[in-house]
Phi, psi and omega in degrees: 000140184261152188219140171256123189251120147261167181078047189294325186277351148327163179290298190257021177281313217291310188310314174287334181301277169358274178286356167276346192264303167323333175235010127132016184275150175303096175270143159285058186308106174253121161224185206257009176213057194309351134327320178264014128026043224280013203223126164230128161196178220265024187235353182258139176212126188232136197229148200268119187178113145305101242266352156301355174247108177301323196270007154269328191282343194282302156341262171343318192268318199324139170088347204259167156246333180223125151265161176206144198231121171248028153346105200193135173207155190336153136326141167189128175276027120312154176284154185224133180223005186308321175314308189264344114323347162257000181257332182303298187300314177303300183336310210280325197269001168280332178277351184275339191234037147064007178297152173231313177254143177233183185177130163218164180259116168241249203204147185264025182295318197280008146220047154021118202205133132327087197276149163283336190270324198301314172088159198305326218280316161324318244226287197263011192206276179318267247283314188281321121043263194282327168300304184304316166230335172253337154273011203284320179266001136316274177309300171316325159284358194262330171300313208270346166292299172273338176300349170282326147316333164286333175273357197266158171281336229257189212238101163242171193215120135246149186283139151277047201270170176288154143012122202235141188211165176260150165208162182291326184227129175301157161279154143309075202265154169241163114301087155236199205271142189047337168196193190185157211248354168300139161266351186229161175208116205278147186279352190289309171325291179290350171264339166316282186307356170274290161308354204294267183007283228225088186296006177074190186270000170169169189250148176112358189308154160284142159324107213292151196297000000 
């Protein structure tokens, strides 16, 4: 299967790049700096596309079957629109190239739960914290990405993960439907479950050098 990553250079694009290459899918790697790359292997291809320049982006999904999108940047109290501008623009080039299913990752910032584990200091002071202010224009756009899926043709998925950390290996990871009671979520964790639909051609493919 060819699968398109855009925010491929990201923690958790490179993971999904990884493991989708590992069980034996075509990748698209997209970033804006495809020298610096860190993963060649003879199933990969990493292309250079802004996902504000609609006919790169338009480019880049031609040919695919799955898109995935880990779009993401930094906390910042400037306004932020990549989420929901970069989802407009892929939207546009799946639909110019007959496309349907996408999943992309947004955050369980943007709706904010109670964790039972989290405890007063989590619960009543960080989480509102970080929503409020150095994430607030974070989340918001994460919002206006997805309610622009909602209103969409397209066949979509989005990820909720918790507080993102690196591990070497997916977990006995759960799934559930609309929000979750994890305060943390390993990226390894989230591109399994992203990749989980399309299990590859088979397990155990080997992994390109």
């Amino acid at each position: 299967m060819r699968i398109v990553i855009f925010g491929a250079s990201g923690g958790t694009g490179r993971q999904l790049a990884q493991q989708a290459l590992k069980v034996g899918h075509e990748v698209i790697a997209v970033t804006r700096n495809p020298d610096s790359f860190p993963i060649a292997a003879t199933r990969l291809t990493v292309a250079r596309a802004d996902v504000h320049d609609r006919a790169a982006t338009a480019r880049v999904v031609e040919g695919s079957e799955v898109v995935l999108s880990t779009l993401g940047v930094q906390f910042s109290r400037k306004p932020i629109t990549i989420y929901s501008d970069g989802i407009a623009s892929i939207a546009d080039a799946m639909t110019t190239h007959g496309r349907k299913r996408l999943v992309v990752v947004s955050s369980a910032g943007t709706e904010p739960t109670r964790h039972a584990d989290g405890g007063f200091l989590l619960n009543r002071v960080m989480q509102p914290l970080v929503t409020r202010t150095i994430g607030k224009t974070t989340y918001a756009d994460m919002r206006r990405m997805e309610a622009f899926l909602r209103q969409s043709s397209l066949d979509w998925t989005v990820m909720r993960p918790g507080g993102l950390f690196d591990a070497e290996q997916p977990s006995d990871y759960e799934l559930t439907e609309n929000r979750s009671e994890r305060v943390f979520t390993s990226r390894a964790d989230l591109a399994a479950s992203t990749l989980a639909p399309w299990p590859g051609p088979g397990a155990g493919y080997p992994a390109d050098p």
